[in-house]
Structures are given as structure tokens and as C-alpha cells.
N, C-alpha and C positions, 0 to 999 in steps of 0.2 A: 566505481566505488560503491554508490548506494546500495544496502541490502534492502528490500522491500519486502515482509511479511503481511501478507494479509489472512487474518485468525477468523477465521465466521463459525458461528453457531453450526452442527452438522442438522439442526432442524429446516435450513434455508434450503438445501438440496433441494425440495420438493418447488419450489416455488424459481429456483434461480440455479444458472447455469456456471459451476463454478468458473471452466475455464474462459468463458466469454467476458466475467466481470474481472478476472484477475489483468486479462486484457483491458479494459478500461482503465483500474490501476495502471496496469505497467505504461500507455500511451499520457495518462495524466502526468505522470512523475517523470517522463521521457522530454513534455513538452515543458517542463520546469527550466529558466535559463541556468540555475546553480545544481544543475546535474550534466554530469559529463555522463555521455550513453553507453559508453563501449565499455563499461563498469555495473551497469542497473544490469539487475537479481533479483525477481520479481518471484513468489511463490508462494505459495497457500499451504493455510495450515489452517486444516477442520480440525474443529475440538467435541470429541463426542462428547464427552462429561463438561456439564457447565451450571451452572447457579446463577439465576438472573434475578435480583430484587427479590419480590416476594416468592419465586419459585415456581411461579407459572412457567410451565414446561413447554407455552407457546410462544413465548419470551425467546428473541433471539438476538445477532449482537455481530457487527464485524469491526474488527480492530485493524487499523494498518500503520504500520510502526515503518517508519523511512530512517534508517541510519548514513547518514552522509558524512564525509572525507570534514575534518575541523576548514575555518575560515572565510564559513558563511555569517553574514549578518542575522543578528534575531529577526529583524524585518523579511529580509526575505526567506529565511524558512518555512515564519508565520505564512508567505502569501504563499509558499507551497501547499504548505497543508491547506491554506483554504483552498487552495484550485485542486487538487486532489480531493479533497471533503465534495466540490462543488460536482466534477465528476461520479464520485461512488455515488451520491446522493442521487444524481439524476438516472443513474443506472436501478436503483432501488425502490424509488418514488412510486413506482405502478402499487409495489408492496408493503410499502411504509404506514397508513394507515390502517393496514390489515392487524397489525398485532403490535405489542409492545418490540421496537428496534433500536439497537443500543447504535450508534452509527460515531467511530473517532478516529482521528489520522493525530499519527504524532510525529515530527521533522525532527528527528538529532542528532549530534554530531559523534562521530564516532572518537576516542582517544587517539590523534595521532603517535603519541609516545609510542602508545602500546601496539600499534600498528604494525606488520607487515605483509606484505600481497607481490604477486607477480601478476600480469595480464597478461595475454598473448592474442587476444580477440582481433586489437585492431590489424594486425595482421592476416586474419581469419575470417574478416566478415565484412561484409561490401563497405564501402566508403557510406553510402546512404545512410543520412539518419547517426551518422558517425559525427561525434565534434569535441 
């Protein structure tokens, strides 16, 4: 069920590997106990065009937005996002110091009403890591 966007500045390229840290997301939000796996949709979205505070163009920013299935507690969403926060951040730490870095995870719940999906994964993909 969860979608997982992760939006980064396309100034980061230079400094960082996209798909190695969407990986780190995706393994954060994996080890979450209020995510079922055979559902996470993990993927990146560079944003060339961006505006950061005062518009220093060396100013950069990764956003990760986790939309999860309704009938999670507030609480544990919160300690989602912080054990995802705690991941990106220690992925980014070498370069955080170096420049102004916008760093946010946000956990919410998706409209079940408005809801509908089919899967066919867990049929399709090893039992490992499946739950």
C-alpha cells in the first residue's frame, strides 16, 4: 500500500547518489512494523526548478512524503517518520554542513473511501521480506 516519494533538489546529483539513497529510503520505510511490504512504491522525483528561502541556488532540499493504507495510530506514524528522518539524515550527514539542506519526511494516511488497488506481487515475489 504505501506510496513513497522522495522529491530532492536536482542540485544534490553532484554530491549524492540518487539511486543508492532512494534505497535507504525504501529499506527505512520497509523496516517500519505499520507497513506491509508487498505494497511499498518507493521513487524519486528530482525537481529541476526550485526556490529555497532566500534563493541561494546552492540551497538544496529532499522531501519524502509516505502515504500509508487508513488505521495507523498518530503515534506510530510519528516514530515512522522519525526512523526514516533518522535514516535519510545519516545517509546525507557527510553533506549537510556543506550548504543550506532542507531535510522532511512526512507519514499519512491515505483516504480509504476513496480507495481502490489490486496487487498481484505477493504472488510474484519471493516470500523474503514479504509480511
Amino acid at each position: 500500500m504505501p506510496h513513497v516519494v522522495v522529491e530532492y533538489s536536482a542540485n544534490l546529483e553532484a554530491d549524492i547518489a540518487p539511486m543508492r539513497h532512494l534505497r535507504i529510503v525504501h529499506e527505512a520505510v520497509l523496516a517500519q512494523a505499520i507497513i506491509e511490504a508487498p505494497g511499498v512504491r518507493t521513487r524519486a522525483a528530482r525537481r529541476e526548478h526550485f526556490l529555497i528561502a532566500d534563493g541561494d541556488p546552492s540551497h538544496a532540499f529532499v522531501a519524502v512524503t509516505a502515504r500509508i493504507g487508513p488505521g495507523r495510530t498518530q503515534e506510530a506514524r510519528k516514530a515512522a517518520s522519525e526512523a526514516i528522518m533518522a535514516a535519510l539524515f545519516r545517509a546525507l550527514e557527510p553533506i549537510y554542513p556543506s550548504r543550506g539542506l532542507i531535510l522532511s519526511v512526512e507519514v499519512t494516511e491515505l483516504d480509504g473511501a476513496g480507495m481502490t488497488r489490486r496487487n498481484s506481487l505477493r504472488e510474484h515475489a519471493g516470500s523474503e521480506g514479504m509480511r
